[in-house]
N, C-alpha and C positions, 0 to 999 in steps of 0.2 A: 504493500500500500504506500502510494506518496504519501511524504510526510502534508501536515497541515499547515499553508503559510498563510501567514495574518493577513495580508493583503490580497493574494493572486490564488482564486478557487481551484478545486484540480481542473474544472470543466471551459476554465480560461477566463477571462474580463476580469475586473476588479471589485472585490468587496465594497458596498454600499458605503460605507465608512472609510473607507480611503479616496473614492472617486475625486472625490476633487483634488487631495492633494496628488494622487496619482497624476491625473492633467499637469498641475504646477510642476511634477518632477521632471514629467518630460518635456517640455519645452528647456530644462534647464542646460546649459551647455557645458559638457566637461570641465573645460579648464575653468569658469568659473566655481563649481563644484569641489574643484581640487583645489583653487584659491581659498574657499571658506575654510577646507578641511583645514589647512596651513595657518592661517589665521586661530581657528580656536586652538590648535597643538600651543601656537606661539603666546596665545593667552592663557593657557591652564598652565602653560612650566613659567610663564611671567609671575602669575597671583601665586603658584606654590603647590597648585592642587596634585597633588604627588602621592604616594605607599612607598612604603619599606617592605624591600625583601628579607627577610633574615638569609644567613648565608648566600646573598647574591656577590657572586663574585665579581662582576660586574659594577657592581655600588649600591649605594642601601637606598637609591631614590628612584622612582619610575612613573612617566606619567600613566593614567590607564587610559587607552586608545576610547576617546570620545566616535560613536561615528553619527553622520549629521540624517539619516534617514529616524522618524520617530516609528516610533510602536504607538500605533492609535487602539484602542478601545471605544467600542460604542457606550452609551449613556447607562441602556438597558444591562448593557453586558458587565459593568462596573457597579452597578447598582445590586445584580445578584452576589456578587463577589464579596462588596463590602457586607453584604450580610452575615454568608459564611466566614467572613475571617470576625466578624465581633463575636459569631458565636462562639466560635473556634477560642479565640483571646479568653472570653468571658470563663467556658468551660475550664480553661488551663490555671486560671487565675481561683478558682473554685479548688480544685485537685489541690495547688501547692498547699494554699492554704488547709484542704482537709487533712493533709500528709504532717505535716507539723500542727495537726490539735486533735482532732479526734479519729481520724485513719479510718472513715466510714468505709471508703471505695476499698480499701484491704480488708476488712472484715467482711464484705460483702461477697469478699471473691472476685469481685471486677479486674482490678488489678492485681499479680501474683505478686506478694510482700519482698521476695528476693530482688524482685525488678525495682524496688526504692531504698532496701535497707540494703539492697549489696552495690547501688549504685555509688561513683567517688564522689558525684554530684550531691548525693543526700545528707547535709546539715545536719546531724544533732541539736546544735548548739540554736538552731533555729523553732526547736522544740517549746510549744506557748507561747510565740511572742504574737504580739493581735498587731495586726498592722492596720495603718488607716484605711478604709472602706475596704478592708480585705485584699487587696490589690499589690500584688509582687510584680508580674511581668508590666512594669511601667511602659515599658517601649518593647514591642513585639516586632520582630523582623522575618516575616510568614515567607518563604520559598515557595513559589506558584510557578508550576508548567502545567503547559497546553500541550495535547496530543488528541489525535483523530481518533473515536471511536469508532462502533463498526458502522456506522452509517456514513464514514468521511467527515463526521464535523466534528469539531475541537473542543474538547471538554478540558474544564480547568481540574487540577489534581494538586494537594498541598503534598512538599515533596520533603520540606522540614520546617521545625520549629526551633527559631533563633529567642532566645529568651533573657542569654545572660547579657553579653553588651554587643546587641545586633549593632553593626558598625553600616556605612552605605549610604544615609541620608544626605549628607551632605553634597554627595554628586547628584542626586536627585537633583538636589535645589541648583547645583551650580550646570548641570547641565541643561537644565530649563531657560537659566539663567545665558547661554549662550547660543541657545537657539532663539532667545528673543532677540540678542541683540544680530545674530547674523543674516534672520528671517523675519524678523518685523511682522513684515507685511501678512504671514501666516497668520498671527494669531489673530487678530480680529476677524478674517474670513470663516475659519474654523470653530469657532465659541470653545474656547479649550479650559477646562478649568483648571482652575490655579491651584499653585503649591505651593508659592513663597509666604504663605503663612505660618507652614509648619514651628519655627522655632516661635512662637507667639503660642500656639498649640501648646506644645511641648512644655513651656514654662508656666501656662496655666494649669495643665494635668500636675507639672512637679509642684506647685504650690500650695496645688487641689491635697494634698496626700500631707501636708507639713501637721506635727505633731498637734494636739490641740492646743488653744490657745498659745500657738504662733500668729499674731495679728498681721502683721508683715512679713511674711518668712522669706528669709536670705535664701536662696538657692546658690550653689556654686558647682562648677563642671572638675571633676577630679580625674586628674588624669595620671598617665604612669611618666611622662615627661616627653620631651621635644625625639627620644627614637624610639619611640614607639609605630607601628605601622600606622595606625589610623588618628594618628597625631594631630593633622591637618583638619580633621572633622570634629579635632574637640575643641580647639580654640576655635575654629569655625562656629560652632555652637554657642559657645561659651561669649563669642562677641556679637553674634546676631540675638542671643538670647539677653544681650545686659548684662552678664553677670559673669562675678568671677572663675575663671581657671585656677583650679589650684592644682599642687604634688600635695603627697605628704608632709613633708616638712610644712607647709607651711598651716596646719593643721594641729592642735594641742587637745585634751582631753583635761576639763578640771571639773570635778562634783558630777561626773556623770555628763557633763555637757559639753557640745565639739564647738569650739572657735578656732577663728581663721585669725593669723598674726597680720595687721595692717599694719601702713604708717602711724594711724591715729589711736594705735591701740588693737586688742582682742574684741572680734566681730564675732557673735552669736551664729552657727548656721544649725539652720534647720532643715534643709534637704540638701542631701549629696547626689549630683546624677554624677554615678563611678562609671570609669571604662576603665578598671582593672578589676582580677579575676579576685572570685570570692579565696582565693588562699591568701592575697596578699593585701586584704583589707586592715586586717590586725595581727602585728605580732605576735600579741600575748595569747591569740587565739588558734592561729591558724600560722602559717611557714613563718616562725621566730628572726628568721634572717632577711624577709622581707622590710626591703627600705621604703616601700611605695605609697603602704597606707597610712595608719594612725595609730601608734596604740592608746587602747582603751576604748578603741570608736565600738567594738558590738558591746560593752557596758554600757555606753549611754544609746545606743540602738536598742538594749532589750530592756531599759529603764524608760523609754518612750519620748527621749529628749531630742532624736536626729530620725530623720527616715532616709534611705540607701534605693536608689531607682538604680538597678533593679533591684528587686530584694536578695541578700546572702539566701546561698541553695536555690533559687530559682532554675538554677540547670537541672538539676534533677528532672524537669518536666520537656526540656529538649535535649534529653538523651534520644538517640534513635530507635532505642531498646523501647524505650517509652511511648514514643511515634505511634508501634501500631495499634495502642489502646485509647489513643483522644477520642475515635466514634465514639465506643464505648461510656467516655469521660462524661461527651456531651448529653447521649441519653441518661448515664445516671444523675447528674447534677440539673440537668436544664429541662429532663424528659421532652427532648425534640431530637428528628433524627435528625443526622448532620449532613446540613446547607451545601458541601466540599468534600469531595472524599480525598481519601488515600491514596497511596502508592501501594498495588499490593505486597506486602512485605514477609518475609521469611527471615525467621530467628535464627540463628547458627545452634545457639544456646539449644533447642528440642531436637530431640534425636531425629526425628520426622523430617522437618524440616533441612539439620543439615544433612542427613543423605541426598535429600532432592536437590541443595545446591551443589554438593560433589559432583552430582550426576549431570548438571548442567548449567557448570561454569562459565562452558563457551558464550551462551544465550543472554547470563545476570550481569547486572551490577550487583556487586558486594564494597560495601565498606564499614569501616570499623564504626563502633559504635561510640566512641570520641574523637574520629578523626573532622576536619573541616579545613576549608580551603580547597578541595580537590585532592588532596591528598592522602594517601592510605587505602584509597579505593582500586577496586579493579573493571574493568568495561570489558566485558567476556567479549563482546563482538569485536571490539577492536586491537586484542592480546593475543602474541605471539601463543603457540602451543608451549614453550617457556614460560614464559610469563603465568601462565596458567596455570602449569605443575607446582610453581614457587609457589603461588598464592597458594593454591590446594592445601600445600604444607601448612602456610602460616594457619589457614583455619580450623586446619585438624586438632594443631597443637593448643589454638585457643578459642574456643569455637564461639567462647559468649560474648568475644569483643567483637565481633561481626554480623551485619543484616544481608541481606540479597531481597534486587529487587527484580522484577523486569525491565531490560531495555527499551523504555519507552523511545519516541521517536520525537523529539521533542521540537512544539512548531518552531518554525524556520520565519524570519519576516528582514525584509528588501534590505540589503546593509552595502554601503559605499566602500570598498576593498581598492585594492591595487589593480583591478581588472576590470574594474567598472561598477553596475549593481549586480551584484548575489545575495539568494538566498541563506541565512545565517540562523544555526539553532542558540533560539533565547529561550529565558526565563522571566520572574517579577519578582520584586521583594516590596510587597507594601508593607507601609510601617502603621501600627498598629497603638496607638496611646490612649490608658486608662487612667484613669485618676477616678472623682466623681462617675462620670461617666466614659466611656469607650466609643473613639473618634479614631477618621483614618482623613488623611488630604489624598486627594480622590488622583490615586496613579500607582506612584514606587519609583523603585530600581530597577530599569530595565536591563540585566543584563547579555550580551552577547558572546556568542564562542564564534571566535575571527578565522580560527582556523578550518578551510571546507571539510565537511564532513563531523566536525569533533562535538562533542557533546558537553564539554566542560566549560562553563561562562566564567570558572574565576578570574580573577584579574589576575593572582599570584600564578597562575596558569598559562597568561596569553590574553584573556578575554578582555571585551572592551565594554562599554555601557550607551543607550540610546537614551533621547527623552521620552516620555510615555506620555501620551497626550489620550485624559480621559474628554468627552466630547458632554458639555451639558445639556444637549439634547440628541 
């Protein structure tokens, strides 16, 4: 079966929803096209928008290959979407919290108890603490592909759940951000809705959550420091949002309480949105050698004087081991079936199952069930008969660090290469913000795999990212 491309039906013409910019693309003239592309590269390494590669040999900075064709979405078809992902958020945010207080869904039997008390992701220490409106996954970063089912048309399938510091935002906005300025003229023809609201979003959800009787609450963006990879998106944040970037250091703990060291003295904070991993929040608590966080900061987190977007242990609930029990989540916590399905997914860990993926390695993807980024996985259709023997071993030897999925075909949509237009398999990362309530700005992260044929959109991969243009009507 051809794969299903966002724009161009199998039976030929153009989807209803691209029609017009379709016309606009084709009148456009090459070298002008390759002018714009050179233009935004010359602006993204200008402003700094950059990733670290760890061990790149090459140098620790790289842009990620912006390309200028958008992934449009219809009105109706974003509308379904945004449903299934609040419901999806809402159920996830239920599960943490029942897992740290009263452990109904393990007593029910829904989920088996080894899958949260043998995961590394599962918190103790996060055992009774009531957090404001219940709400851990503050910022949800959902992975959505499109592939053809048996009729040829393209069903959405959530492929993981990002929970602990979904990173990506920030190119959202700055790639929006560049296709207004090099296209102007697009957006008012099209009614595209907007996204440069998100960090206004974001600081109202983190305020929404500040302890009680915080009447003004300081928010600040804590970060692990300037080499970090997704470094660029936290001062990014941190300056569209108003509010302080901190390290640790500049962070103290007195009477249960986190202040920030200013010129003018110690400043009271009351919501941290962290992008470092729940080991190295607190010394006293978790990795002793870590320089990054604060000590004492889970004392006054579980004394109710700071709250932490995301919440500590929040991974737990995007392990991939975890993955294939959200339906389930969502019927037992919401009783509704769920809006989005699955990926269908095979546990290494059941005897059952790993026989069926030894047996047919060539066909799955398999990957580790902490692995991310692309890496640690295997793509049976696309691995050597080598490659395939080795990985076999590695699963043998540890079967519960690995899932297997099927090789879906994942849609393909129009992308500006070195050769002209080609079809390119993408994905979505909308981002997901709860506080009070549960809000998405109406699109994501488009991302794209540059290389033909390959199925991998990371960026620490090759991949590069589109604008996502949701249509309001």
């Amino acid at each position: 079966m051809r794969d299903f491309d966002e724009m161009t039906p199998t039976a030929g013409g153009v989807r209803t929803h691209y029609a017009q910019y379709a016309r606009w693309l084709q009148q456009q003239p090459g070298p002008a096209m390759r002018a714009k592309r050179e233009e935004a590269e010359l602006i993204f390494r200008r402003v700094g928008i950059t990733f670290a590669v760890y061990g790149d040999a090459d140098g620790t900075e790289r842009l990620i290959p912006f390309d200028l064709i958008p992934r449009i979405i219809p009105a109706a078809e974003w509308q379904a979407l945004e449903a299934g992902l609040k419901q999806r958020v809402n159920a996830l945010n239920h599960f943490i919290h029942d897992i740290y207080h009263g452990q109904d869904i393990l007593r029910a039997g829904v989920v088996p108890q080894h899958q949260v008390f043998g995961n590394a992701q599962f918190r103790p220490e996060m055992m009774g603490i009531d957090l404001p409106h219940r709400v851990y996954a503050h910022i949800a970063g959902i992975d959505i592909v499109r592939a053809a089912n048996a009729a040829g048309e393209g069903e959405y399938y959530v492929l993981e759940d990002n929970l602990r510091v979904p990173s990506g935002v920030s190119y959202m906005l700055e790639n929006r951000r560049m296709m207004m300025r090099l296209f102007p003229e697009l957006f008012p023809r099209h009614g595209i809705a907007p996204v440069a609201h998100y960090p206004d979003l974001l600081l109202e959800k983190l305020r929404a959550v500040a302890p009680q009787g915080a009447g003004d609450p300081t928010v600040v963006v804590l970060t692990p420091g300037m080499y970090n990879a997704a470094y660029f998106e936290h001062a990014f944040l941190a300056q569209q949002m108003g509010v302080e970037l901190v390290e640790g250091q500049d962070l103290f703990v007195r009477d249960d309480v986190v202040y920030m060291r200013t010129t003018q003295g110690p400043q009271r904070v009351d919501v941290i949105y962290r992008r470092i991993d729940d080991d190295f929040v607190d010394p006293q608590v978790f990795r002793a050698d870590s320089g990054l966080g604060c000590a004492g900061l889970m004392r006054a987190y579980r004394a109710g004087n700071v709250n932490l977007a995301n919440a500590v242990g929040t991974g737990v609930a995007d392990d991939k081991s975890i993955y294939p029990y959200v339906p389930r989540m969502i019927e037992f916590y919401l009783g509704e079936k769920p809006l989005l399905h699955n990926v269908p997914t095979r546990l290494c860990r059941e005897p059952d199952d790993l026989r069926y993926v030894l047996d047919h390695l060539p066909e799955l993807v398999v990957k580790e069930v902490h692995g991310a980024g692309g890496y640690g996985m295997l793509v049976g259709p696309a691995a050597t008969r080598a490659e395939i023997a080795a990985f076999a071993e590695r699963v043998k030897a540890h079967p519960e660090r690995y899932i297997a999925q099927p090789t879906l075909a994942l849609s393909t949509c129009p992308t500006y290469v070195e050769s002209g237009i080609a079809p390119r398999h993408i994905d979505l990362r909308p981002f997901v913000l709860s506080g009070e309530t549960v809000s998405i700005v109406p699109g994501g992260l488009t991302r794209v795999a540059l290389a033909e044929g390959s199925l991998v959109v990371n960026s620490s991969q090759g991949g590069g990212t589109k604008d996502t243009w949701v249509l309001e009507k």
